[in-house]
C-alpha positions in Angstrom: 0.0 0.0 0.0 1.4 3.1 -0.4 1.2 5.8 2.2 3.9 8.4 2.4 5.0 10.6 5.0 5.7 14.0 4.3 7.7 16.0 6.7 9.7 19.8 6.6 13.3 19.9 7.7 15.5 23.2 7.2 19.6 23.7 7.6 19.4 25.7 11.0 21.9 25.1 13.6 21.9 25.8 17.3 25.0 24.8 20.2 25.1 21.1 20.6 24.8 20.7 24.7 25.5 17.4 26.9 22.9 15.4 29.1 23.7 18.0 32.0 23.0 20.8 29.6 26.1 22.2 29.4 27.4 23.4 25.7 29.9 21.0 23.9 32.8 22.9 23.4 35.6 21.9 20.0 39.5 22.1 20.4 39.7 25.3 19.7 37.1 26.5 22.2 34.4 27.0 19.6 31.2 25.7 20.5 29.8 22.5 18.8 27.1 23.3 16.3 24.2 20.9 15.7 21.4 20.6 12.9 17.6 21.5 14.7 16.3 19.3 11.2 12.6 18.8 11.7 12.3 20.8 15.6 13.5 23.9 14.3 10.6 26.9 15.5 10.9 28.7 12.4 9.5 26.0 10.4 5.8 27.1 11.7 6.2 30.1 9.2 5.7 29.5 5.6 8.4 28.9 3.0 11.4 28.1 6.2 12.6 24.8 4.9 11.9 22.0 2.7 9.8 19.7 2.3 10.7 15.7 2.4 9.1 12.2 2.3 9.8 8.4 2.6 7.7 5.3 1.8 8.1 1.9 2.7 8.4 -1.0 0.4 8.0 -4.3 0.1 10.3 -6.3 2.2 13.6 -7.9 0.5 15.1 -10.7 1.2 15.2 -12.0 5.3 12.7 -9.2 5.8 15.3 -6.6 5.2 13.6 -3.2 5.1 13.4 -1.4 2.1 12.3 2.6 2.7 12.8 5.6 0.0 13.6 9.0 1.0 13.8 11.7 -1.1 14.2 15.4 -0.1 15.0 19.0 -0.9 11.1 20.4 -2.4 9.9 23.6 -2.2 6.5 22.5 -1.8 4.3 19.7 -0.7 2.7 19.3 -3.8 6.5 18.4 -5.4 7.4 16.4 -3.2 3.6 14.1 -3.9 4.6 14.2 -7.4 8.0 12.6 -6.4 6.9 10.0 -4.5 3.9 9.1 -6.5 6.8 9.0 -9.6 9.3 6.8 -7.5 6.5 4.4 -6.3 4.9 3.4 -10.1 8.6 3.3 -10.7 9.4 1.1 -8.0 6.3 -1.0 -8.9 7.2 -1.1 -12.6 10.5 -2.9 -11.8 13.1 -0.4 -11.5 15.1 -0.4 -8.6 15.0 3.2 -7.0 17.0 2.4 -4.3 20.3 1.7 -6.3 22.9 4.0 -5.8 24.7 2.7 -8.9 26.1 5.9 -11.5 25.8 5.9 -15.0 29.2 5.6 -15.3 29.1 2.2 -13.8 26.4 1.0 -15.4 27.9 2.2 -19.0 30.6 -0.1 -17.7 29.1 -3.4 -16.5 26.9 -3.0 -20.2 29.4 -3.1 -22.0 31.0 -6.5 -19.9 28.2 -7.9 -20.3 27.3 -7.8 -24.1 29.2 -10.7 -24.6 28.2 -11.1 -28.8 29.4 -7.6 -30.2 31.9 -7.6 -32.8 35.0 -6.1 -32.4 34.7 -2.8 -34.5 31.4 -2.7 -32.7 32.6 -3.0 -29.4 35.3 -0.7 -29.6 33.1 2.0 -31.7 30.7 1.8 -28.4 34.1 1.7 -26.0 35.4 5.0 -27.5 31.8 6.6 -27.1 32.0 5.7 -23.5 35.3 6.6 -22.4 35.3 9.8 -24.6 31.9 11.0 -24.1 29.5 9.0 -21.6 31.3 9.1 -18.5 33.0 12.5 -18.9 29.5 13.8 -19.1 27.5 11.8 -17.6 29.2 8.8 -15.4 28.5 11.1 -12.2 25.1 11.0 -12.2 22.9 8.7 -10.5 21.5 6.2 -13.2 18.3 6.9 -11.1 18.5 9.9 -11.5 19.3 9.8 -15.4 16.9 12.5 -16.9 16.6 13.4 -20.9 17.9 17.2 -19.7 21.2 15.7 -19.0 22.0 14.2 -22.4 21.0 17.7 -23.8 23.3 19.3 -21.5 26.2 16.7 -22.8 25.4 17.9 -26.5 25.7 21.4 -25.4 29.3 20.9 -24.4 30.1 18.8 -27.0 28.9 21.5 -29.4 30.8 24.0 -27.3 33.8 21.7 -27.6 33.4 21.9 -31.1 33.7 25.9 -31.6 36.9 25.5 -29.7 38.2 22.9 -31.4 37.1 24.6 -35.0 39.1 28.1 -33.4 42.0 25.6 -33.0 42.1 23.8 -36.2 42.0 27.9 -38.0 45.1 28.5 -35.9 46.9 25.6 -36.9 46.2 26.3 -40.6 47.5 29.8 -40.3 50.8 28.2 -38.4 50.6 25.8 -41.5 50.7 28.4 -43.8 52.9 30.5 -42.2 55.6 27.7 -42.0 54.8 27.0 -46.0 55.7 31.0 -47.2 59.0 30.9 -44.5 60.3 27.5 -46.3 59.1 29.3 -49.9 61.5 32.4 -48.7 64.1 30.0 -47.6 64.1 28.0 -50.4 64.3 31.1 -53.0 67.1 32.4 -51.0 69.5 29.8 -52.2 72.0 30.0 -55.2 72.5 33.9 -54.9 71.4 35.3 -51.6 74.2 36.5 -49.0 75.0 34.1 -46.3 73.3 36.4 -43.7 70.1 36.2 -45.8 70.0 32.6 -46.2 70.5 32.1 -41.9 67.6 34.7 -41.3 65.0 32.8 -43.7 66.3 29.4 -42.5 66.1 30.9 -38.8 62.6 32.2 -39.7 61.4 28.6 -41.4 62.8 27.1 -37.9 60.7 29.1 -35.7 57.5 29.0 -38.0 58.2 25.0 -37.9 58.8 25.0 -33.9 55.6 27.1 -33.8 53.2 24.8 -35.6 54.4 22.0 -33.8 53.8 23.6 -30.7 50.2 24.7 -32.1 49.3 21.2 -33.3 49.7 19.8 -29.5 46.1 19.2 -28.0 44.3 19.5 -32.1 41.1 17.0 -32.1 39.1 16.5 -34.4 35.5 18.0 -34.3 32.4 15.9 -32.8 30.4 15.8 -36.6 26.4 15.6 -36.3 27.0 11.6 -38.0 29.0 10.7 -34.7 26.5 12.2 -32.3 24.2 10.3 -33.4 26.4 7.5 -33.2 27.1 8.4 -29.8 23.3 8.9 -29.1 22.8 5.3 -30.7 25.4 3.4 -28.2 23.5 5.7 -25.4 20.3 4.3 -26.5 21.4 0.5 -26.9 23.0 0.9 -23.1 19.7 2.3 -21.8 17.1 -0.4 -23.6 19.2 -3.1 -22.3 18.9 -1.4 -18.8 15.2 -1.5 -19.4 14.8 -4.7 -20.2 17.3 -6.9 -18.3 16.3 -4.8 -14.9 13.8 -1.8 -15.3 17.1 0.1 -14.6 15.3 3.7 -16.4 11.8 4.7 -16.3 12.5 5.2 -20.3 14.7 5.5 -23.2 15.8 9.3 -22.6 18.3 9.2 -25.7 14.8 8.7 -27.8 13.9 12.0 -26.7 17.0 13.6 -27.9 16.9 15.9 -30.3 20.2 16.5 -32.7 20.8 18.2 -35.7 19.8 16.3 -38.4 22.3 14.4 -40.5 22.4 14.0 -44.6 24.0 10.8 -46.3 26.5 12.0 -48.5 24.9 11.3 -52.1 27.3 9.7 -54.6 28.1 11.8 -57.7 30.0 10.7 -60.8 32.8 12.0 -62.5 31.3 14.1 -65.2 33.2 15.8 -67.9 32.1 18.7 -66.3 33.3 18.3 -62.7 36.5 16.8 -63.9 37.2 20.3 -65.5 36.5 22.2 -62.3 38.2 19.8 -60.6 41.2 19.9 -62.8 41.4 23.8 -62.4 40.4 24.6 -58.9 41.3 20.9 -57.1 37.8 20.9 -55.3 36.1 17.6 -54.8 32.4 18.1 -55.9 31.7 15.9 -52.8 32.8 13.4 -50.2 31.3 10.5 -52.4 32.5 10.6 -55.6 32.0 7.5 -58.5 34.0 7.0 -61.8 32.7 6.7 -65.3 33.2 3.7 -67.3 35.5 5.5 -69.6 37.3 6.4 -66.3 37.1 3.3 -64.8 38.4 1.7 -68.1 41.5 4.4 -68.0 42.7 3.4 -64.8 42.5 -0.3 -65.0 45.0 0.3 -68.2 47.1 2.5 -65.9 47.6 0.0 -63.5 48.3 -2.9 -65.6 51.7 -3.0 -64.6 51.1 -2.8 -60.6 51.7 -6.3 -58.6 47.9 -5.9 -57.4 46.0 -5.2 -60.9 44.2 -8.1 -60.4 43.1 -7.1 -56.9 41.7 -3.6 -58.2 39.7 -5.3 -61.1 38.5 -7.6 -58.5 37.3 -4.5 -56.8 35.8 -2.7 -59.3 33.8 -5.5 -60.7 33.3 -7.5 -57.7 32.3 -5.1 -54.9 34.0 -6.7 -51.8 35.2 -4.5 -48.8 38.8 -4.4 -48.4 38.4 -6.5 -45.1 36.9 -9.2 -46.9 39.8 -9.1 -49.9 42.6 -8.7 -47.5 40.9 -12.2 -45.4 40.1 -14.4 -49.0 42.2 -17.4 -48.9 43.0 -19.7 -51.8 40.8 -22.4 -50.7 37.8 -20.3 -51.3 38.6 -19.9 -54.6 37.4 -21.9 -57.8 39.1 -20.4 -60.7 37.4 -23.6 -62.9 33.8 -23.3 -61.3 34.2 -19.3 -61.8 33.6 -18.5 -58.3 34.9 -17.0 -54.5 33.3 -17.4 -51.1 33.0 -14.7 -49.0 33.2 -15.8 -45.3 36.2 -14.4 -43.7 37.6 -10.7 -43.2 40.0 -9.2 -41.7 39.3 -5.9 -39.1 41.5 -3.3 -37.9 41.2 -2.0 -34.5 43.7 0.7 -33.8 45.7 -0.6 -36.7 45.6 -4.0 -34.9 44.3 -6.9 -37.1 41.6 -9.3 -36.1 39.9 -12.1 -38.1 36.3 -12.7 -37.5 33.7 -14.4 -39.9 31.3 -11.2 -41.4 28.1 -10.8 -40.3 25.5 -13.4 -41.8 24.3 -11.2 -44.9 27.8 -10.9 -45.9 28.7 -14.0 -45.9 28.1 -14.9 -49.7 29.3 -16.9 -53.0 30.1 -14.4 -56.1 30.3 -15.6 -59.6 32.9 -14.8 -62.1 33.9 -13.4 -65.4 36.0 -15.5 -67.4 38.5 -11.9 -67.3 37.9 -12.6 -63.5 38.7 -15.8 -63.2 41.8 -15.4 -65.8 43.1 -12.8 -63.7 43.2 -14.9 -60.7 44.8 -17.6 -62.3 47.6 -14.8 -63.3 48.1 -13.4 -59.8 48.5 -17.5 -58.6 51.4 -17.6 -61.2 53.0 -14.3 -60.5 52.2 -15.7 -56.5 54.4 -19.3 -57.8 57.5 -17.3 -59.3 57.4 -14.9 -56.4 57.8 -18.1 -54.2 60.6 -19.5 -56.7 62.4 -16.0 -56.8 62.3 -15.8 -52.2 62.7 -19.6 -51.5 63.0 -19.8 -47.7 62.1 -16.6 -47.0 58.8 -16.3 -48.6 56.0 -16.4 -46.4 52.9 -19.1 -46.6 50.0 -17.2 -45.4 47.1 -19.2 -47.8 46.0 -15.3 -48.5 44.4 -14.6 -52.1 46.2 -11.1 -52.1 49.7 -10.3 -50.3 53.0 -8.4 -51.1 55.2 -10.4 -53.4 57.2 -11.6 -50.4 54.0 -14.0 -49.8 53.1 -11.5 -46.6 48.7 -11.2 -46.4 47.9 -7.2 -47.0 46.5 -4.7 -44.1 43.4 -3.4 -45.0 44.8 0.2 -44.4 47.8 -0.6 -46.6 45.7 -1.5 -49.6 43.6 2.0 -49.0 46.8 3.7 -48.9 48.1 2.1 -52.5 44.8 2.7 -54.3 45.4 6.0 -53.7 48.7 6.6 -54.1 47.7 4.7 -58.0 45.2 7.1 -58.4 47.4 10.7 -58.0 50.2 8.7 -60.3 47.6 8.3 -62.9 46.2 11.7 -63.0 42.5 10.5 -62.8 40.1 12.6 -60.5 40.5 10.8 -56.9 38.4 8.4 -55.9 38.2 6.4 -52.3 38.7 3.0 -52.5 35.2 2.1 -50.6 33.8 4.2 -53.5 34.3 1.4 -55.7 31.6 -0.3 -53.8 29.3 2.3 -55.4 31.0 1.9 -58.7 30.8 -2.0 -59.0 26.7 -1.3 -57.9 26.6 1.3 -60.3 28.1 -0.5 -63.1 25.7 -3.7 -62.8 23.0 -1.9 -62.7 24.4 -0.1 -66.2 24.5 -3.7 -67.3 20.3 -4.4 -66.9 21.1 -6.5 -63.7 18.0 -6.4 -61.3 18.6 -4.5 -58.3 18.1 -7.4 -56.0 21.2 -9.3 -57.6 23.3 -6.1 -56.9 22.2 -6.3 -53.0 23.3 -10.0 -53.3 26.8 -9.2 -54.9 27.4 -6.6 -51.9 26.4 -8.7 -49.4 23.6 -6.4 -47.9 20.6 -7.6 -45.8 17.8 -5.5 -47.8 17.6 -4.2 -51.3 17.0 -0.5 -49.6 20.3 -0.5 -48.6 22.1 -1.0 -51.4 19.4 1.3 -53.3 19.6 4.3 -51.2 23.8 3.8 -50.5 25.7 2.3 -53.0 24.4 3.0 -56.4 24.9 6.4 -58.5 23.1 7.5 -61.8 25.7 7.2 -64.3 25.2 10.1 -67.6 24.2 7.1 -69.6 21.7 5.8 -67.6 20.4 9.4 -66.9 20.2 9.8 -70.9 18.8 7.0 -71.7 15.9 8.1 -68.9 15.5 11.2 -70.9 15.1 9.7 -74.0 12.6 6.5 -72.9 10.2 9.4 -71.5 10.4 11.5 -74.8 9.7 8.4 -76.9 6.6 7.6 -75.0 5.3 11.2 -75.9 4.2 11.2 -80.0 6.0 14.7 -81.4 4.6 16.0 -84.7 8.2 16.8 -86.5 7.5 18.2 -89.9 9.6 16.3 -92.4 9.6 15.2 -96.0 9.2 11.8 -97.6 12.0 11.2 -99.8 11.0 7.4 -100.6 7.7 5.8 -98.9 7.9 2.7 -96.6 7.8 -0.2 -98.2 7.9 -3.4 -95.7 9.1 -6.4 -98.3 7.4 -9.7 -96.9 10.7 -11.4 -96.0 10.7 -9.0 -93.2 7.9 -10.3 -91.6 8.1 -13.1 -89.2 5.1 -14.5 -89.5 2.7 -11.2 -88.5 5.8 -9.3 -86.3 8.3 -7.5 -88.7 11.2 -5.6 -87.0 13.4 -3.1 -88.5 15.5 0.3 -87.6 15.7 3.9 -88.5 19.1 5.4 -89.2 19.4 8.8 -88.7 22.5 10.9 -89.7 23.2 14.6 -90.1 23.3 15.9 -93.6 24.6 19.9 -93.4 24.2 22.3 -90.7 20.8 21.3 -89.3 19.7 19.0 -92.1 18.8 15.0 -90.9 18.0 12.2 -93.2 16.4 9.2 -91.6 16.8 5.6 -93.4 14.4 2.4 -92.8 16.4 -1.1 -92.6 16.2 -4.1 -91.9 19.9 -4.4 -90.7 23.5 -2.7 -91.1 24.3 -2.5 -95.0 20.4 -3.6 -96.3 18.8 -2.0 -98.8 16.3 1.0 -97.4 12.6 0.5 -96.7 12.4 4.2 -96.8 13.9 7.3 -96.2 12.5 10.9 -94.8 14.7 14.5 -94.3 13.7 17.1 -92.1 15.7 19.7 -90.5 16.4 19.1 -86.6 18.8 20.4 -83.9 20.2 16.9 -82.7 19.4 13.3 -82.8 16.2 13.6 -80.2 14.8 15.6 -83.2 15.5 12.5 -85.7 14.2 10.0 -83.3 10.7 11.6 -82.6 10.3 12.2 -87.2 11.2 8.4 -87.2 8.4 7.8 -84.9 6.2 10.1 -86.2 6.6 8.8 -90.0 6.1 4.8 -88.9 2.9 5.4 -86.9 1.2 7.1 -89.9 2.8 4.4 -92.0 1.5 2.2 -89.5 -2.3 3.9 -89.6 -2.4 4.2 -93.4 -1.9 0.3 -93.5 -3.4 -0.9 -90.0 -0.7 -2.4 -89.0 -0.2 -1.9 -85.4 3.1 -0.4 -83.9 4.1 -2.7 -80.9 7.4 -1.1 -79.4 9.9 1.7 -80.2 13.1 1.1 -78.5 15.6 4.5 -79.0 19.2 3.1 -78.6 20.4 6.7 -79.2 22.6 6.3 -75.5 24.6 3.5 -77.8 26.8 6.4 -79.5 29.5 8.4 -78.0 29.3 11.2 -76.7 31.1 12.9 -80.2 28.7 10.9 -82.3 25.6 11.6 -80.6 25.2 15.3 -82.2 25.4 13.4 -85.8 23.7 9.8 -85.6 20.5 8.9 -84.6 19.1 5.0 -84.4 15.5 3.7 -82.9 14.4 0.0 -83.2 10.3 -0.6 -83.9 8.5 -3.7 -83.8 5.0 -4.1 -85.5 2.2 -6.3 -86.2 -0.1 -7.5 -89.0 -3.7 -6.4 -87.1 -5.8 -7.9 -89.3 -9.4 -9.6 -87.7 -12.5 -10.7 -88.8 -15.3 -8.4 -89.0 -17.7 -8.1 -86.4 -20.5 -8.1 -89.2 -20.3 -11.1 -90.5 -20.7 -12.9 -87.8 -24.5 -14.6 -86.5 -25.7 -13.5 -82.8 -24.4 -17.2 -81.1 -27.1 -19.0 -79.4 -26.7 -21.8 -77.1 -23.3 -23.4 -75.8 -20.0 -23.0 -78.1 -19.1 -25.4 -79.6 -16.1 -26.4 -78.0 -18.7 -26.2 -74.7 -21.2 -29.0 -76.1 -18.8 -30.9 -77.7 -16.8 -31.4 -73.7 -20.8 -31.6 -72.3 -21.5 -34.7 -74.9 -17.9 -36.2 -74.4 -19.1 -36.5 -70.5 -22.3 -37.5 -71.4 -20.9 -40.2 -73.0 -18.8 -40.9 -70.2 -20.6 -41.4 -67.7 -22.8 -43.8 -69.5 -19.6 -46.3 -69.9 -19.0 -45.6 -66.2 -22.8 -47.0 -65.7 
């Protein structure tokens, strides 16, 4: 049952005196002060003190009383709203008479989640130690309220302006110490000895200064790893919730923090490789190559020891973890396929196998290029082996250094892009060729749902809204589907009518192309064929700015060819994305299928009566059935 006691107490003190009543005196002659608590006079008059409560309740274990006090309330009404909040609480589950901190609940959480993964475990390890119990481990995890997590973003926020004021300093030192070791260096060859000591004093100081500047530099607290932060908060206090009614509720779902965009992937357009080629700015964090790109650097790094690793990226998909772990014997260069089912994980550039999670684990077909290329890399492997005898090392690894040694993950990062500055291409990150190899099956016609299998993801959304870009091509050959569906009316001229021979048809389907090319200046004529180097079914001009022109008078001139005749146009296909980008202001080519339409008339056929025939003939078959079965 629950029946509180309320009660005021207040902080007055009066001389503490003995069972004679004589004052208690201290060493130094001072009399002995005690607190008056609850019998203090004063607390008669209204407002003197605050007000308290305690409840009993039930009995734990022996018998052992169990009684909550709470105090400090301005009013009586507060302190009802406590203990009314404490009691459901305690009734609920939650233990409101722990006197456990957050900070030592953040730690026996983390003990106890016994199936994290590493990266996991020491992604939720860093948000602890560098955020958590800073900021919150003093507090009462009864206490635990959603205003202190918004205080904790405060200061990290706040930590962030200083931090930003910090990194600007450092740059200036940076740049400083760059323009003293530009005077030094232009000081050399004709400059008096004198000179040449004052600059090389001055690039000494400006050196010793940035060094001095770059002590205590951290990185700034991004928006992404709050919520990150928030996210280990909120996995800590559900598990509180659930194991023990540690919480009343989740406060980190309560939390409000600035809102966070996934960098979009962008491609490598002509047009952003020219700004990027005159200014050096990355158009964004994400960036994806071109086929022609892609193509360019594979025949850059021919050469390299790991070209066959980088093809493997690009086409495959993997994460460098799961390349770096690939050992021979999941590898069937005959059958055309690799098992994913290792990888290896760096922690504090430590390495750690551990098997990927479930999703990940997965079998990937292969080209026949694929599969060649592996069979290369197992020879070069072989002579490598000849060439170090003894000291070659036999780590079963798919990919190592030609001493036999298995790759770090960060090491392959770091050669990818050292490949790409020496080949002059516009930089790309090596994880970015997850979002090529995406983008480039899905360039191929592949379904989306064999791209999220290829990447090892657990839904199609993921690899949907993450890993796949909208290549030019693809964009363009958008563009022109949706203009084909809407019929133009292009003026042109009929230079020889369609004429559809009968060996075109296929029984009552005929398929054929127009071929448009560009005359002079804005001039276009448009060709019927059956197929490269055929004689012409037909052939139109008109005068058009580009090949979208040419494609729509093509269309235009076979659906009235189409109505004269009734024949019935079945599908226009416009294969215009097919040509270069230099051809596609000259050439022009669309695909149509059509169809014989011809029916019976309606009038000469008698209003049926009766059963079909096919109907009456089934009824009298069964009729005559049943009479055998009698």
């Amino acid at each position: 049952m629950f029946e509180p006691s309320y009660y005021r107490r207040c902080a007055c003190k009066e001389p503490a005196v003995d069972d004679d009543g004589a004052p208690i005196l201290l060493a130094n002659g001072e009399p002995k002060m005690r607190m008056l608590d609850a019998n203090c006079p004063k607390l008669s008059q209204k407002g003197h003190g605050t007000w308290y409560f305690y409840f009993e309740l039930e009995a734990g274990e022996g018998g052992k009383r169990r009684r909550v006090r709470r105090g400090g309330f301005a009013t009586k009404i507060d302190a009802k709203k406590k203990a009314k909040e404490l009691y459901d609480a305690a009734t609920a589950g939650t233990d409101v008479l722990s006197d456990e901190t957050c900070g030592d609940f953040f730690l026996r959480w983390i003990k106890a989640k016994k199936s994290l993964a590493r990266t996991t475990r020491h992604g939720y390890e860093e948000h602890i130690n560098l955020y958590l119990l800073p900021h919150l481990g003093h507090i009462k995890r009864r206490d635990l309220k959603v205003r202190h997590l918004d205080k904790m973003y405060d200061a990290i926020e706040k930590e962030n302006a200083e931090r930003i004021l910090h990194r600007l300093r450092v740059d200036q030192l940076q740049q400083d110490r760059d323009d003293a070791h530009q005077a030094w260096v232009r000081t050399a060859g004709y400059a008096k000895k004198e000179e040449r000591r004052a600059t090389r004093r001055a690039f000494l100081d400006a050196n010793a200064a940035l060094r001095e500047g770059k002590k205590g530099l951290r990185k700034v607290t991004s928006a992404a790893t709050m919520h990150r932060i928030n996210d280990t908060l909120s996995s800590a206090l559900s598990w509180g919730i659930k194991r023990e009614q540690a919480f009343a509720r989740n406060w980190a779902q309560l939390v409000e923090l600035p809102p966070v965009t996934r960098p979009k992937p962008l491609v490598w357009t002509p047009e952003r490789v020219e700004h990027w080629k005159r200014t050096g700015e990355k158009p964004g964090p994400v960036m994806v190559w071109t086929p022609e790109l892609t193509g360019q650097f594979l025949d850059f790094a021919k050469a390299d020891w790991l070209y066959e690793l980088w093809h493997s990226f690009i086409f495959l998909g993997p994460r460098r973890g799961e390349m770096a772990a690939l050992p021979w014997t999941e590898v069937s260069t005959d059958a055309l396929w690799l098992r994913i089912s290792q990888q290896i994980v760096e922690v504090a550039y430590k390495l750690y196998g551990e098997a990927p999670k479930a999703d990940s684990v997965r079998t990937l077909s292969l080209s026949l290029e694929s599969g060649d290329n592996l069979v290369s890399f197992r020879t070069k492997q072989e002579q490598k082996r000849q060439e170090w005898g003894d000291d070659y090392v036999e780590s079963g690894r798919v990919w190592t250094h030609e001493n036999g040694e298995a790759l770090h993950p960060d090491w392959i990062s770091r050669r990818f892009t050292r490949l790409v500055e020496l080949s002059g291409l516009p930089p790309v990150r090596l994880h970015d060729l997850r979002h090529l190899a995406a983008t480039l099956s899905l360039l191929a016609k592949n379904d989306i749902k064999v791209v999220q299998e290829k990447l090892g993801h657990s839904s199609r959304q993921i690899t949907s809204d993450t890993y796949t870009s909208v290549l030019p091509e693809m964009m363009r050959a958008e563009a022109e589907s949706v203009m084909a569906v809407v019929p133009r009316d292009v003026p042109f001229q009929v230079r020889t009518p369609l004429s559809i021979p009968e060996a075109a048809w296929q029984g009552d389907v005929a398929v054929f192309f127009t071929h448009g090319a560009r005359q002079t200046g804005d001039t276009w004529a448009v060709g019927a064929q059956i197929q490269p180097g055929a004689d012409l079914l037909g052939m139109i001009t008109l005068a058009g700015r580009g090949q979208d022109t040419a494609a729509n008078a093509a269309v235009k001139w076979i659906r009235d060819h189409c109505a004269a005749n009734e024949l019935e146009l079945v599908r226009v296909e416009n294969f215009n994305e097919r040509y270069s980008e230099e051809q596609r202001a000259n050439f022009s080519l669309t695909r149509f299928t059509i169809a014989r339409s011809e029916s019976p008339d309606v009038g000469v056929w008698a209003l049926p009566t009766g059963l079909p025939p096919a109907a009456g003939r089934t009824a009298r078959r069964a009729s005559r059935g049943s009479q055998k079965a009698a």
